[in-house]
C-alpha positions as CSV (number, residue, x, y, z in Angstrom):
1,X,4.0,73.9,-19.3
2,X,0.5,74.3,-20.4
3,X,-2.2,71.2,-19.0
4,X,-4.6,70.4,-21.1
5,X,-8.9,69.7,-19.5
6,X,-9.8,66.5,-20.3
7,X,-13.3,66.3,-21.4
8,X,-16.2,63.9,-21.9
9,X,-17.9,63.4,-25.6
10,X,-21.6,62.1,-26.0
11,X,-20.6,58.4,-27.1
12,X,-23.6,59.2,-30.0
13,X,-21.3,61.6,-31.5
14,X,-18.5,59.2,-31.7
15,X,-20.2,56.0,-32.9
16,X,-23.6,57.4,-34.1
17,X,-24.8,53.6,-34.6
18,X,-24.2,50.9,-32.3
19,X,-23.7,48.2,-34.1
20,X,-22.2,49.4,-37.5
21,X,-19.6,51.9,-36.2
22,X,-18.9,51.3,-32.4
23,X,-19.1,47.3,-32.7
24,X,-17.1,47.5,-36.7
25,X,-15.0,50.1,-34.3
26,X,-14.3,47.5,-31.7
27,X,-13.7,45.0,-34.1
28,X,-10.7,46.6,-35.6
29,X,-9.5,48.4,-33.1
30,X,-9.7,44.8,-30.2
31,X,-6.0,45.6,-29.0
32,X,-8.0,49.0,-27.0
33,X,-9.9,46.0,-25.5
34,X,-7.1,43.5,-24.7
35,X,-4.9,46.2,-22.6
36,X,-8.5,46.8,-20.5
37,X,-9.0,43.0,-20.1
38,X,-5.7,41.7,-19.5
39,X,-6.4,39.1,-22.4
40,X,-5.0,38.4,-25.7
41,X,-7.8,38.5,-28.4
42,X,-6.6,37.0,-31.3
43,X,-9.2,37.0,-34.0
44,X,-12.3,38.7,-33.6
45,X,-16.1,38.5,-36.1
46,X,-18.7,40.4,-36.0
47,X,-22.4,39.5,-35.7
48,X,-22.1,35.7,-35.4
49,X,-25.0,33.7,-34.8
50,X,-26.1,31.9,-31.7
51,X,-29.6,30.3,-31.9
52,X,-32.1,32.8,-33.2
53,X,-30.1,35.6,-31.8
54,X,-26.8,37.6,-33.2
55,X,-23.8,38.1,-31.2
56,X,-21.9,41.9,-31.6
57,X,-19.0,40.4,-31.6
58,X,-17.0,36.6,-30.7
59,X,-13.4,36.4,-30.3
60,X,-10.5,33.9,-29.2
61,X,-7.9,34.3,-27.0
62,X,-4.4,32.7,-27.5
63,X,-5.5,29.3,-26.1
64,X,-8.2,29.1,-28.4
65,X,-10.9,29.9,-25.9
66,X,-14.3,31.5,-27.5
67,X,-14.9,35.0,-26.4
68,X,-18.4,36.6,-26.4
69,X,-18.8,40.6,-26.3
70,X,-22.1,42.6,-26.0
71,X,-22.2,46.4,-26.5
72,X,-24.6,48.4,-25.2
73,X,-23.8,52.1,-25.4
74,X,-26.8,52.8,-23.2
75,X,-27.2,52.2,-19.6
76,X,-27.0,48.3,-18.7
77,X,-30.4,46.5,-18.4
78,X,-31.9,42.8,-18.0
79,X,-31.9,42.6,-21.5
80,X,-28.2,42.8,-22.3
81,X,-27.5,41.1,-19.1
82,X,-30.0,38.0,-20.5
83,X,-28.6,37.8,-23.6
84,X,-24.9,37.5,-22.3
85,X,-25.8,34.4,-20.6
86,X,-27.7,33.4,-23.8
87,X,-24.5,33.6,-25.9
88,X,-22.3,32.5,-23.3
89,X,-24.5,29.3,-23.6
90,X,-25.4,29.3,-27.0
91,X,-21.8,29.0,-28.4
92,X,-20.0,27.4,-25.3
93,X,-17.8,30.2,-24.7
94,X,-14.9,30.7,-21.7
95,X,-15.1,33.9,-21.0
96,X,-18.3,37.2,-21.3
97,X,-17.3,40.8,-21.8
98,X,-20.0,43.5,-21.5
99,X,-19.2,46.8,-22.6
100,X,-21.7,49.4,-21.3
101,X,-22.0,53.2,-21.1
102,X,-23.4,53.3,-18.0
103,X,-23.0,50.2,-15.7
104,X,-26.2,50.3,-12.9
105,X,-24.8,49.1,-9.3
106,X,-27.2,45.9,-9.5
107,X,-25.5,44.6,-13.0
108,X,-22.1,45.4,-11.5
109,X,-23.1,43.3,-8.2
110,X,-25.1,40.7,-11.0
111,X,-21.5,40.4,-12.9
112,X,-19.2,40.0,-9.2
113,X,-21.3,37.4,-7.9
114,X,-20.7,35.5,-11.5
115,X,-17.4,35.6,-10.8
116,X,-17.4,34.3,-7.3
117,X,-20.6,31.8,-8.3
118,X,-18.7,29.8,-11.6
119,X,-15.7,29.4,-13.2
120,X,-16.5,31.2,-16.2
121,X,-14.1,34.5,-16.0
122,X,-17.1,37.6,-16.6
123,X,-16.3,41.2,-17.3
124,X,-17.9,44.4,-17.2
125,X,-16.4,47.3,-19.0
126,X,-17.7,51.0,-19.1
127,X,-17.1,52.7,-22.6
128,X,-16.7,56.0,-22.7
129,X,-15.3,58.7,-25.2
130,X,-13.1,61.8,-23.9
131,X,-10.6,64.6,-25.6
132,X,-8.0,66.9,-24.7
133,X,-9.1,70.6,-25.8
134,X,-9.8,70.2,-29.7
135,X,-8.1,66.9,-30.4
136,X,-10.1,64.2,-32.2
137,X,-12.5,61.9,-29.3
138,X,-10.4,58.8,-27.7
139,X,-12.2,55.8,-26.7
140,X,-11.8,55.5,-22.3
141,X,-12.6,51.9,-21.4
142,X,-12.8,50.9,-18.1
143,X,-12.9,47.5,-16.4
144,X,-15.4,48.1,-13.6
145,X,-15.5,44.2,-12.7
146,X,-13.8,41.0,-13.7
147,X,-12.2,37.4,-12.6
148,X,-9.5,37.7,-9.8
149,X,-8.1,35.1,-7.3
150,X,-9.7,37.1,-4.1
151,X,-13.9,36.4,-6.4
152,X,-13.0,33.0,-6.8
153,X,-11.5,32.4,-3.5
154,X,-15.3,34.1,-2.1
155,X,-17.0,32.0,-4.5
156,X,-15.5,28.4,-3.3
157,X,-16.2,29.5,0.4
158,X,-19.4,30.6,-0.1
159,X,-20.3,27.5,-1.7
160,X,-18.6,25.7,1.0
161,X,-20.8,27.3,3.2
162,X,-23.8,26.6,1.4
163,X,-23.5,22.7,1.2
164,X,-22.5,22.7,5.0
165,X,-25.6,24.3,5.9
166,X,-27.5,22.2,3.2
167,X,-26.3,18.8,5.1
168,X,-26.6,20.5,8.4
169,X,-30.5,20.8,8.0
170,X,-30.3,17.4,6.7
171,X,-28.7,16.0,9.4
172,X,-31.5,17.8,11.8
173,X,-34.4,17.1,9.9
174,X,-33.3,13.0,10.7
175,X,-32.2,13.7,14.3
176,X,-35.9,15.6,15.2
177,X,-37.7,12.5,13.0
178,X,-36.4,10.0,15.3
179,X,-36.4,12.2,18.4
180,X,-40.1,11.8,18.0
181,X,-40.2,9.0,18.5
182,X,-38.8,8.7,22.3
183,X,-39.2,12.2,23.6
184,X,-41.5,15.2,23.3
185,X,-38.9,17.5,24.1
186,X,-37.9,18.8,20.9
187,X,-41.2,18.1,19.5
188,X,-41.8,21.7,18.8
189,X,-38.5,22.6,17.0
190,X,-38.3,22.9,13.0
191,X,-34.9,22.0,11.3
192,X,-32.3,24.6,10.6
193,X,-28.8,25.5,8.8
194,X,-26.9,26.3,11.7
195,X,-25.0,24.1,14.0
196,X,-27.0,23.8,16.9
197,X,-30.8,23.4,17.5
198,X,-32.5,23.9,20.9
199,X,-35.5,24.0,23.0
200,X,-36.3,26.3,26.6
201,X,-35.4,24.2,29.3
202,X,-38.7,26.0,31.1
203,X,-36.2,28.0,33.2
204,X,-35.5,31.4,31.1
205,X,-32.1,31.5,29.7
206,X,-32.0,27.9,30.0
207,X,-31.9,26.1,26.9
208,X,-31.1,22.3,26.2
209,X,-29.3,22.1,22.9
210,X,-27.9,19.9,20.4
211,X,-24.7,21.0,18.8
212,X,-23.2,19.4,15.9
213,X,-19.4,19.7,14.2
214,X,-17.9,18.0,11.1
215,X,-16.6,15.1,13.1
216,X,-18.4,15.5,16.6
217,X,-22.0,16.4,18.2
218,X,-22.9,17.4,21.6
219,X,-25.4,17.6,24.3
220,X,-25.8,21.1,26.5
221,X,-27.6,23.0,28.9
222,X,-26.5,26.5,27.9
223,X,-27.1,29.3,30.0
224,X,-27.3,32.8,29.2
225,X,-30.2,34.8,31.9
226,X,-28.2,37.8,29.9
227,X,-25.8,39.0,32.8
228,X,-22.7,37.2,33.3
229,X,-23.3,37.3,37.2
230,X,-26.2,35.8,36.5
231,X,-25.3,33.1,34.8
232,X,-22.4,32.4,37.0
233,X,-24.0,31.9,39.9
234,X,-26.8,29.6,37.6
235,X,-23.7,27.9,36.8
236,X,-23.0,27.3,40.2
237,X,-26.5,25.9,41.5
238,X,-25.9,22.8,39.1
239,X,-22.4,22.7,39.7
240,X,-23.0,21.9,43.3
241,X,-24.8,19.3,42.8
242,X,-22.1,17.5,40.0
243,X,-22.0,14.5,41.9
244,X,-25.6,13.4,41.9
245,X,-26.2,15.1,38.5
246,X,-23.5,13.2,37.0
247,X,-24.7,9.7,38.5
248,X,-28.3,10.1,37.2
249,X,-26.9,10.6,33.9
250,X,-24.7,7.8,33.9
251,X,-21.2,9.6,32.4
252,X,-19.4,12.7,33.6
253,X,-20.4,16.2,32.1
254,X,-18.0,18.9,30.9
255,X,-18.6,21.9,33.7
256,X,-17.7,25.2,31.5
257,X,-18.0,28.2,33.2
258,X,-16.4,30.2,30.1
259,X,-14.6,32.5,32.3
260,X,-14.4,35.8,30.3
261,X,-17.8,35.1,28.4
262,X,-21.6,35.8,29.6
263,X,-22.8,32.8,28.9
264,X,-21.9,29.2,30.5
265,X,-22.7,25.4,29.4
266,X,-22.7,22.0,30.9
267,X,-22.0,19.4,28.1
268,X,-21.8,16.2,26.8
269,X,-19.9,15.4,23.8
270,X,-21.2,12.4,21.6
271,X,-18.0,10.4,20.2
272,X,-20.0,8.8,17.3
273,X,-19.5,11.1,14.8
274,X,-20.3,14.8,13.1
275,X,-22.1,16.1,10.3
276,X,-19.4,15.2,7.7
277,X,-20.1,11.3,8.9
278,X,-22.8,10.6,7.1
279,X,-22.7,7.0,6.9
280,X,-22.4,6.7,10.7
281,X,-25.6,9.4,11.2
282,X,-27.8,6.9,12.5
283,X,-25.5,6.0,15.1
284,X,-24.4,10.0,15.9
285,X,-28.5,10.3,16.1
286,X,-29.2,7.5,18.5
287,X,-26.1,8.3,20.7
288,X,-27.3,12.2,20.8
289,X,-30.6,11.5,21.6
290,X,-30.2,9.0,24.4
291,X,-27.7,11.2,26.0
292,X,-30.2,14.5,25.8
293,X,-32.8,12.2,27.5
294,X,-30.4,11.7,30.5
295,X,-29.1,15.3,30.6
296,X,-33.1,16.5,30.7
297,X,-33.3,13.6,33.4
298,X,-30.3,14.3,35.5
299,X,-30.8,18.2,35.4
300,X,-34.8,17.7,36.5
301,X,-34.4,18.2,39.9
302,X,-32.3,21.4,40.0
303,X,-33.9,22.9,37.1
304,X,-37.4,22.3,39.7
305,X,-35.5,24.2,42.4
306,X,-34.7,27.1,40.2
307,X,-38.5,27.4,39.1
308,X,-39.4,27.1,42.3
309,X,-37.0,29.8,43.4
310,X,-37.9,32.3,40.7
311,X,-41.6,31.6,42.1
312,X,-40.5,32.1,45.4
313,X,-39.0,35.4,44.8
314,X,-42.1,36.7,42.8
């Protein structure tokens, strides 16, 4: 059995002009597209207008769904990529397709993160035009990026993600405002994304923090010296003194010695609400801060002995 080489073809030698042979090309030949795209194209024009600008080509699928398509049978560029969008725009359309020689690994990232970022399916295809010894040139189209379950899946949690951390640095930005206002300990701390904001205890590896959850927040004194010996035996100094430590603040503490971690915390968790509360945040504010100003309080005295120690011992 003989095996034919399969071999590439400049595309310029196929479709000399992009718009009146590879796009009149495209237009009649859509079904090449449709097993590529995994869409039904039903009817197909060329050159329609959008704005001041001309689209190659604007199709329907089998719902009745507009279609845009840009060719560019040159390496991708900002250009091509703008005017996608444009038409996309311009004429309402559900879905892009972008047909490109030569995809660069920025447009193909551009066109992934469109598809995790809206709802709008976006594909990029790769044209390119091959033969078999002497046969005539075939058209190879290949679908280097388009909609799927796992992008939009990305998309919705990274949006997730993005308004948690935008009402998270909300949520700070009040709690440090009104902090002001009764303590300077946190004075120095700008608001952040993340769930927990903090401030040295003046004890290294010592920090008093503020932790906050959807439905919850807390008060700690976390403890990482960065040995887990260390901050065991840290651990232990307070611990040994519970009873007092607990009576100057007024409540019991959780004592967590996170056995088979470094680190270690002593905490108090406010019941008033989280993050996703937002109606209740004045409340979650005033019941966090109060309770940080009796931790700091109650953990004075052996957070003095520890200086004093680490003084001590040079």
């Amino acid at each position: 059995m003989t095996i034919g080489k399969l071999t590439r073809v400049p595309l310029r030698k196929v479709w000399n002009h992009e718009a009146l042979d590879f796009t009149t090309w495209l237009e009649e030949n859509t079904d090449v597209l449709n097993e590529v795209l995994e869409l039904n194209l039903v009817s197909v024009e060329r050159e329609k207008s959008a704005g001041d600008f001309s689209v190659d080509l604007v199709g329907e699928d089998d719902a009745g769904n507009t279609v845009i398509i840009e060719n560019q049978l040159e390496r991708s560029d900002h250009d091509h990529l703008g005017k996608v969008l444009t038409y996309l725009a311009a004429l309402d359309a559900k879905a892009a397709v972008w047909i490109v020689a030569q995809p660069r690994p920025e447009h193909v990232k551009a066109i992934a993160w469109l598809n995790e970022a809206t709802s709008t399916p976006f594909y990029l295809v790769q044209v390119e035009a091959v033969r078999i010894g002497d046969s005539p040139p075939a058209p190879l189209l290949t679908r280097i990026v388009g909609p799927s379950e796992e992008a939009r899946a990305a998309g919705a949690a990274r949006k997730e993600m993005s308004e948690r951390h935008e009402i998270r640095y909300r949520f700070w930005t009040r709690l440090l405002e009104a902090a002001k206002a009764k303590t300077k300990l946190h004075a120095g701390i700008s608001p952040g994304a993340y769930n927990w904001i903090g401030t040295g205890s003046g004890v290294r590896g010592l920090n008093l923090n503020y932790a906050v959850r959807q439905h919850e927040t807390q008060v700690e004194l976390y403890i990482d010296r960065g040995d887990a010996d260390e901050n065991t035996a840290t651990f232990e100094h307070f611990l040994s003194r519970q009873p007092q430590i607990e009576a100057e603040f007024g409540a019991s503490l959780e004592w967590q010695r996170l056995d088979g971690k470094r680190a270690c915390r002593i905490r108090h968790q406010v019941e008033a609400g989280g993050w996703r509360d937002e109606a209740r945040w004045a409340d979650v504010i005033d019941a966090s801060i109060d309770a940080m100003i009796r931790l700091e309080k109650a953990l004075r005295g052996p957070l003095k002995e520890l200086r004093a120690s680490a003084g001590a011992n040079g």
